[in-house]
C-alpha positions as CSV (number, residue, x, y, z in Angstrom):
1,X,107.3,132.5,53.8
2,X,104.0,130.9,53.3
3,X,100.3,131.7,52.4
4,X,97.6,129.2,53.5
5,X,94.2,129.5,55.0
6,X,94.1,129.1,58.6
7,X,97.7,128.5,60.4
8,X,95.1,127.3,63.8
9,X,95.0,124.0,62.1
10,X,98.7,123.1,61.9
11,X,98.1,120.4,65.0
12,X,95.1,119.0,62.9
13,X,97.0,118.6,60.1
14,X,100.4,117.3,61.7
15,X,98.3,114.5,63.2
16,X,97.1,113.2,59.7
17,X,100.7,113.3,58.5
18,X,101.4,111.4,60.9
19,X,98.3,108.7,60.2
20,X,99.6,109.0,56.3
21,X,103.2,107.9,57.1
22,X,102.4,105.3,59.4
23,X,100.7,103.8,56.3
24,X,103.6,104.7,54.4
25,X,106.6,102.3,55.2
26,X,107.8,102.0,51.8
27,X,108.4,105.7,51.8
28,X,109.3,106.3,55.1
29,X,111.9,103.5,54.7
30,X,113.4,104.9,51.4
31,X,113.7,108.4,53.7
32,X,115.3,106.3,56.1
33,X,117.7,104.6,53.6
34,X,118.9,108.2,52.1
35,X,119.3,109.8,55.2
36,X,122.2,107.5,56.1
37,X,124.0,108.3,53.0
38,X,122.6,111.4,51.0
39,X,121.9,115.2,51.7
40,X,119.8,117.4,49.5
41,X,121.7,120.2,51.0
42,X,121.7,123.3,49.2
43,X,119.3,122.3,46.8
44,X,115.7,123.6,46.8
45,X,112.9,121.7,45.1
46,X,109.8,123.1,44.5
47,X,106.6,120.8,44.3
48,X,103.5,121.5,42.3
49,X,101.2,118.8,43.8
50,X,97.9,118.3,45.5
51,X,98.2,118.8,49.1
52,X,97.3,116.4,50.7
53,X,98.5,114.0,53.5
54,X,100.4,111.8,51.5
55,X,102.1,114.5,49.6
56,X,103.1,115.9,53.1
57,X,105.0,112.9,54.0
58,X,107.2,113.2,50.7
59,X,107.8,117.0,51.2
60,X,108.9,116.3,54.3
61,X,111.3,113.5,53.6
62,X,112.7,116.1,51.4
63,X,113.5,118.2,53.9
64,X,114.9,115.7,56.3
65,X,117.0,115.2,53.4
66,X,118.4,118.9,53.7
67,X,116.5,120.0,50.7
68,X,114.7,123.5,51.0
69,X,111.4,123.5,50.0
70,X,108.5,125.3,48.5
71,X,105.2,123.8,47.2
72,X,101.8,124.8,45.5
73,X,98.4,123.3,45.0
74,X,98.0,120.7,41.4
75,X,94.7,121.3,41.6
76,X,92.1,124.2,42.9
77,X,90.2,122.2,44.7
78,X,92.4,119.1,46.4
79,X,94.2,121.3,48.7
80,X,93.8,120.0,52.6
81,X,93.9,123.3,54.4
82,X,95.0,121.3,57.7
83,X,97.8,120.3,55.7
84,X,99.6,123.1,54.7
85,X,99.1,124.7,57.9
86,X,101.3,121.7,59.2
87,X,103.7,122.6,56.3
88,X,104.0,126.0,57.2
89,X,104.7,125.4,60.7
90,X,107.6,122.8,59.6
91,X,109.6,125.7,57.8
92,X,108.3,124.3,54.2
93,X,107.0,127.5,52.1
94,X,103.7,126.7,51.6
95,X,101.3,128.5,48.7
96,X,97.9,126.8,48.9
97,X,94.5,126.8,50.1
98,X,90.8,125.4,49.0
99,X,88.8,126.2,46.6
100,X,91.8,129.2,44.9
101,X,90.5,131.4,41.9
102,X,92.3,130.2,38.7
103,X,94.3,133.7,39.5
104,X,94.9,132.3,42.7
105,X,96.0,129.0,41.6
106,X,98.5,131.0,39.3
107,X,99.9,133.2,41.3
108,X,100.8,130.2,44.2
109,X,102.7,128.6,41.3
110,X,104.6,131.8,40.9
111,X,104.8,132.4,44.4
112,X,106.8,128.9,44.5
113,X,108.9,129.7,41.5
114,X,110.2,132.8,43.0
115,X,112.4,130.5,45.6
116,X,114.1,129.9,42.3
117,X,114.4,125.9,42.7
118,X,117.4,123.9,41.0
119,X,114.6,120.9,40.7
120,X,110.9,120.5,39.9
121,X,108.2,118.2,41.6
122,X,105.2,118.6,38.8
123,X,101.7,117.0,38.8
124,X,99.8,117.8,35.6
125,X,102.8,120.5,34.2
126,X,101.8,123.3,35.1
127,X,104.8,124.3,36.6
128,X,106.8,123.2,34.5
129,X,104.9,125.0,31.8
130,X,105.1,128.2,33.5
131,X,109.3,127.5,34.1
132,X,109.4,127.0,30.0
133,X,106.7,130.2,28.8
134,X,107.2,132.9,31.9
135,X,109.7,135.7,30.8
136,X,109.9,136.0,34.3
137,X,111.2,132.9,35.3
138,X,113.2,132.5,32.1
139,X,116.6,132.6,34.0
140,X,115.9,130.0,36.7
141,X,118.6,127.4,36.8
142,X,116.8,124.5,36.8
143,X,118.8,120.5,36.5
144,X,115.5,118.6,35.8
145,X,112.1,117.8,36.8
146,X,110.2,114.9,37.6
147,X,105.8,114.3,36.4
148,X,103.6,112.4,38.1
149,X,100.4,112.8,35.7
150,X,99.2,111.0,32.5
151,X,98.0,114.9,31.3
152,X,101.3,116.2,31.9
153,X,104.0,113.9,30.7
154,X,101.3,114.7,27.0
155,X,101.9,118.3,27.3
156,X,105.6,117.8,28.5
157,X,105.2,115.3,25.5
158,X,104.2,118.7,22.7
159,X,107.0,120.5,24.3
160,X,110.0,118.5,23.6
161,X,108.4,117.5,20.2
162,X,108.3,121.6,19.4
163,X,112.0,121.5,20.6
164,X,112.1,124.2,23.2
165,X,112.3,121.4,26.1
166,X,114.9,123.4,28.5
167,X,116.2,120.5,31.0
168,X,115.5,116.7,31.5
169,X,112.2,115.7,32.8
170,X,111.7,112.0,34.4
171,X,108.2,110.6,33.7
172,X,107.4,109.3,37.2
173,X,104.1,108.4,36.4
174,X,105.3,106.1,33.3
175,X,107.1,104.1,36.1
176,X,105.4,100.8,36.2
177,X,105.1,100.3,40.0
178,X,102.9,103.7,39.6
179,X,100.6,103.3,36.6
180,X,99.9,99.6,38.2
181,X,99.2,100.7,41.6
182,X,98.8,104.9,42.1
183,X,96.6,104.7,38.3
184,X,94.8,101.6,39.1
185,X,94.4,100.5,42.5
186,X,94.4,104.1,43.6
187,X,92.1,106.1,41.2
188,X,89.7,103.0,40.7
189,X,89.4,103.0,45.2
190,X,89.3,106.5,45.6
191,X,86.4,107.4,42.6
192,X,84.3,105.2,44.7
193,X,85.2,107.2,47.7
194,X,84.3,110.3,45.8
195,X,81.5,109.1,44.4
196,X,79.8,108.2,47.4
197,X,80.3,110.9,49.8
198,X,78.8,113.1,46.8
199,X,75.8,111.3,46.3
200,X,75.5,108.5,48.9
201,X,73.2,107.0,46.0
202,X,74.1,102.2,45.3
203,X,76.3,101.7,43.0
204,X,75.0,98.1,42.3
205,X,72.4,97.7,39.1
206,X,73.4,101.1,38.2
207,X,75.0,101.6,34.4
208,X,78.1,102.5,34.8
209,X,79.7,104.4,31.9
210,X,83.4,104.3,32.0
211,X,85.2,107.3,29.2
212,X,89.1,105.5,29.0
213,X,90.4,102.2,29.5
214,X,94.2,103.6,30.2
215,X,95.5,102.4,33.4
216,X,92.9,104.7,35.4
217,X,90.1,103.8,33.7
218,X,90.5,99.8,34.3
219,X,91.2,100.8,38.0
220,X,87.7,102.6,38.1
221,X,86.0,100.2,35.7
222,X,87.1,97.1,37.8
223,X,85.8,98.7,41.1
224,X,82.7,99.5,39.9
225,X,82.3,95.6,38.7
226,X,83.2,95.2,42.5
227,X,80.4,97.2,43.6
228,X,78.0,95.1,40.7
229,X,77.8,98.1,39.0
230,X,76.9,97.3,35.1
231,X,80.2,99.0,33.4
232,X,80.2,100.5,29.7
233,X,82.9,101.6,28.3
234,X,83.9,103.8,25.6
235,X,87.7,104.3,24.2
236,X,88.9,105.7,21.1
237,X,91.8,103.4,20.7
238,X,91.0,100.2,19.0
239,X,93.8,98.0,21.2
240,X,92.2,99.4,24.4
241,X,88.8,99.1,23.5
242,X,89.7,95.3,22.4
243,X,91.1,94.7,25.7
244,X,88.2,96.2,27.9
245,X,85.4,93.8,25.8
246,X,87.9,90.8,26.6
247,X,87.7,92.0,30.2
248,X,84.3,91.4,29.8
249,X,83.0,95.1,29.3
250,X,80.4,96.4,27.5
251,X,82.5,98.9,25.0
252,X,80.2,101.0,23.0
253,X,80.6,104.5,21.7
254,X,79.8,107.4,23.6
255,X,76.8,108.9,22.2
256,X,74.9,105.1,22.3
257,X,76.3,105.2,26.2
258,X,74.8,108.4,26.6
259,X,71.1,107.4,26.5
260,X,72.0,104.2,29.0
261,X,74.1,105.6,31.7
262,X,72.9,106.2,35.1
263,X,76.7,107.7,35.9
264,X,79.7,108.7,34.0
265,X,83.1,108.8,34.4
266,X,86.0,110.4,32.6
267,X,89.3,109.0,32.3
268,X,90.6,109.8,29.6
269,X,93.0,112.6,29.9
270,X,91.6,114.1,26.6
271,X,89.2,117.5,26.1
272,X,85.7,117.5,25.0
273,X,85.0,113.5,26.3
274,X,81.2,114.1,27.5
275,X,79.6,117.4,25.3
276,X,76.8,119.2,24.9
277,X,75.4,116.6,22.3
278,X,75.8,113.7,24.6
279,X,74.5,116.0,27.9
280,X,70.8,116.5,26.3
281,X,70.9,112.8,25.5
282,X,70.9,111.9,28.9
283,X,68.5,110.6,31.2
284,X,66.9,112.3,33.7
285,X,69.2,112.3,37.1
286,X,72.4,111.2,35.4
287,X,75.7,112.0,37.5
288,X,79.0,113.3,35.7
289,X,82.1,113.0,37.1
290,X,86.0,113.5,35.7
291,X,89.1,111.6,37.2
292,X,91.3,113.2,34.6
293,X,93.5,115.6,35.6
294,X,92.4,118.7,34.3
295,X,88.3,120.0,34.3
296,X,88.3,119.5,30.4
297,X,86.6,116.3,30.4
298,X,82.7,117.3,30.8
299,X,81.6,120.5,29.0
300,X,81.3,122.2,32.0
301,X,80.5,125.3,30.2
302,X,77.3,124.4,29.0
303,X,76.8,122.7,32.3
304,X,76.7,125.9,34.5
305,X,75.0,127.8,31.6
306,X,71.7,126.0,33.1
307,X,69.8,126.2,36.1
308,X,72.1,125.5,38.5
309,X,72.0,125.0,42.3
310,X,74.2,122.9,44.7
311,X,72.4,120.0,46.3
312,X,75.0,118.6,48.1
313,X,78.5,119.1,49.0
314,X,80.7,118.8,46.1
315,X,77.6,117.7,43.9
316,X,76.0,120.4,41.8
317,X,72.4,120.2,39.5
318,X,72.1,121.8,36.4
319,X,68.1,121.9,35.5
320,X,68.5,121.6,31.3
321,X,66.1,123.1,29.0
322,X,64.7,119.7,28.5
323,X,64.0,119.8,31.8
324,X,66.4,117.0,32.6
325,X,68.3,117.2,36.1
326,X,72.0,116.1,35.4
327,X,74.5,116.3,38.6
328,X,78.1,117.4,38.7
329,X,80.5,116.1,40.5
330,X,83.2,118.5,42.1
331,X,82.3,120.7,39.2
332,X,84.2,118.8,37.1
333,X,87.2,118.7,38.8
334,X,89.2,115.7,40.0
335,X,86.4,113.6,41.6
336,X,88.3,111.8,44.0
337,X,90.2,114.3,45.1
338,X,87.8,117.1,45.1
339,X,84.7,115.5,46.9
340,X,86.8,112.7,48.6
341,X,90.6,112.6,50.3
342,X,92.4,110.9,46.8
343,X,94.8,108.1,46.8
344,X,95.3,106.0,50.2
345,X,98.5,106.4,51.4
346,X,99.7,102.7,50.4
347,X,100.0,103.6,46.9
348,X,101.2,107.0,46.9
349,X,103.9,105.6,49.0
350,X,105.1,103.8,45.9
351,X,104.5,106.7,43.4
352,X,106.5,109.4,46.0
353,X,109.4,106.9,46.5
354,X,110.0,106.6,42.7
355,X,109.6,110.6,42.5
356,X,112.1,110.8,45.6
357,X,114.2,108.3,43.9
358,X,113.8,110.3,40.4
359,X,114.7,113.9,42.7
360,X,118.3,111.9,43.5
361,X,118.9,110.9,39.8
362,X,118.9,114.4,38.8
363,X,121.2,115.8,41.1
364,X,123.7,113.2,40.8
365,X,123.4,112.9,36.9
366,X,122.3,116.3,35.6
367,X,125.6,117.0,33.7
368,X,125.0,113.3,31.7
369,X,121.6,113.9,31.2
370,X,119.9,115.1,27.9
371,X,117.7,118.1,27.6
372,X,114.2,115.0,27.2
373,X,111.5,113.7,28.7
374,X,112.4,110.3,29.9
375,X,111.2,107.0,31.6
376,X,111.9,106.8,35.3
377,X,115.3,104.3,35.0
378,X,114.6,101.0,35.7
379,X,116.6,100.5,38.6
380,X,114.2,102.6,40.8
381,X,111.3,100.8,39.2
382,X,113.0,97.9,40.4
383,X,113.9,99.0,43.6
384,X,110.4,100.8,44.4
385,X,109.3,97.0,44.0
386,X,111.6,95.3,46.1
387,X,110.8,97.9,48.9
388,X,106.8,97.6,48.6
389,X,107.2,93.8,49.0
390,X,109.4,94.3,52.0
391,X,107.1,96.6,53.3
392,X,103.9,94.3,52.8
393,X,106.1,91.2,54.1
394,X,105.9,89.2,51.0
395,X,108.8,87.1,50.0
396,X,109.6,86.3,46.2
397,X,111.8,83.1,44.6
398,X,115.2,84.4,43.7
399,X,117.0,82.6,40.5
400,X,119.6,80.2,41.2
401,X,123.2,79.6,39.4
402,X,121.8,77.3,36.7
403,X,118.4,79.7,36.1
404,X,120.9,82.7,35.5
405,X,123.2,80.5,33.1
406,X,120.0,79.4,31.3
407,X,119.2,82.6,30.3
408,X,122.6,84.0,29.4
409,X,121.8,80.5,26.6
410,X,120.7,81.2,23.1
């Protein structure tokens, strides 16, 4: 069972799966290493995540497992309509398309709850939101969860904290081989990518004002230095903003930034980062964009209440009173995912191997586990590292009898 777009485009789509897990050995060999001694048999997981080709390579290593599974967009806008037609041909229940109405969005979600999965595959919580709050999924039987987003693990964060957290949920994306490499290498790569199919405008000389200096927001800030961009940078907390001046930053607060910046960028995973009193600040032809997960970044709002007409794909121009021209980018959305393709498949293959590895914990250690949100155990960390530096062909020192015996020494 399956709603998509355009089923035509299944072969389309099966050929970029393909591409994605060529690109994907660490994965594809983690796949290959459970096969020989796991099933996911009569288990069904259901993944809230942005469709893409790299997600398609982990849903179907979940089947091969002998999982059953359904899936839903994480995001309006990121959805890859050739890839969920491929879905749907390969038996995975598939409830996404481009561009959904937030009613849409919704009702995909409960579309993929109604399969009534024993595990969760979350990117920004809104799943697993709607698993907590919806009377009617209240009786769903659910071991645990696993959350690949900085804005989800905080709401997931408020939940427990309230008390009424109903199963365990593994923070994938606190697992450090993917903050280092999905957050950094792949946010700060694919904002680029976003940012120039949008506006095909150089990035070097121009100001670049970078909202965050989390583990996105050095990503994007250090490729923008790569493309001699001059990055500012604006933080809230005082150890952050500390390290991004020793990096060499300009760190400033936002509404100084505001009258400098030829483009900003949100990171931040907070609300109300760029609003209406920073906007009329701006210079004329300034571009917005958001890299957080949700659309709450930018007052968007006051935005769209101007003159507003789109210039380009994914780039919208919102006339102001002042009769300034400031651009939107993916209106606000998830800029590299919404005007570009998101993460390259190299480092989502680490952050889906730790959220495959995290799917196993669960079902082998459910019954031990405690009703709270929790790091991703460090043995997967560890072993999500030893497989990427298989994969990439690097060989590392090991620690010989006298090393280990000099650190077992007080």
């Amino acid at each position: 069972m399956s709603k998509i777009k355009d089923v035509s485009l299944a072969e389309e789509g099966r050929a970029s799966y393909r591409w994605a897990r060529q690109h994907m050995k660490i994965l594809d060999n983690t796949i290959s290493r459970l096969q020989q001694s796991e099933s996911f048999s009569g288990t069904t997981v259901a993944c809230c995540l942005h469709m893409t080709k790299e997600t398609s390579v982990l849903l179907m290593g979940l089947k091969e497992l002998g999982a059953e599974v359904a899936c839903c967009a994480g995001n309006p806008l990121s959805t890859h309509d050739d890839i969920t037609a491929f879905l749907a041909s390969e038996g995975i229940h598939t409830y996404a398309w481009n561009d959904q109405t937030p009613e849409e969005y919704d009702w995909c979600i409960f579309q993929t709850l109604s399969h009534r999965p024993s595990i969760l595959v979350d990117d920004g919580a809104d799943m697993n939101v709607k698993a907590h709050f919806d009377k009617e999924h209240s009786d769903l039987n659910i071991l645990g969860a696993t959350e690949e987003t900085t804005a989800g693990v905080n709401r997931l964060r408020v939940i427990e904290r309230q008390g009424k957290l109903k199963y365990p949920v593994i923070l994938v994306n606190n697992a450090y081989t993917k903050q280092l490499f999905d957050n950094r290498y792949g946010t700060g790569q694919s904002t680029i990518d976003g940012l120039l199919r949008s506006m095909n405008l150089l990035l070097a000389s121009k100001r670049v004002v970078v909202a965050g200096y989390g583990w996105v927001g050095r990503g994007v800030a250090a490729r923008c230095r790569g493309m001699n961009s001059n990055v500012i940078v604006t933080e809230t907390d005082p150890v952050k903003a500390l390290e991004a001046h020793m990096d060499g930053y300009q760190v400033m607060r936002m509404s100084k930034a505001a009258t400098l910046g030829d483009i900003f960028i949100t990171a931040t995973g907070m609300t109300d980062v760029i609003r209406r009193e920073h906007i009329v600040r701006m210079r004329d032809g300034a571009i917005l964009a958001n890299v957080g997960h949700f659309d709450v970044e930018i007052d968007t709002e006051f935005l769209f209440s101007a003159d507003t007409r789109r210039v380009r794909p994914n780039l919208d121009e919102c006339v102001l009173d002042n009769g300034r021209r400031i651009y939107l980018v993916g209106e606000g959305r998830l800029a590299n995912l919404s005007a570009a393709e998101g993460h390259p498949p190299e480092v989502m293959a680490q952050s889906f191997s730790n959220q495959l590895l995290s799917v196993r914990h669960i079902l082998k250690n459910h019954k031990t586990m405690s009703r709270e949100v929790m790091n991703v155990p460090s043995y997967i960390d560890r072993q999500v590292a030893i497989d990427a530096l298989d994969a990439m062909g690097v060989k590392i020192d090991r620690l010989n009898t006298k090393q280990k015996a000099y650190m077992n020494k007080w």
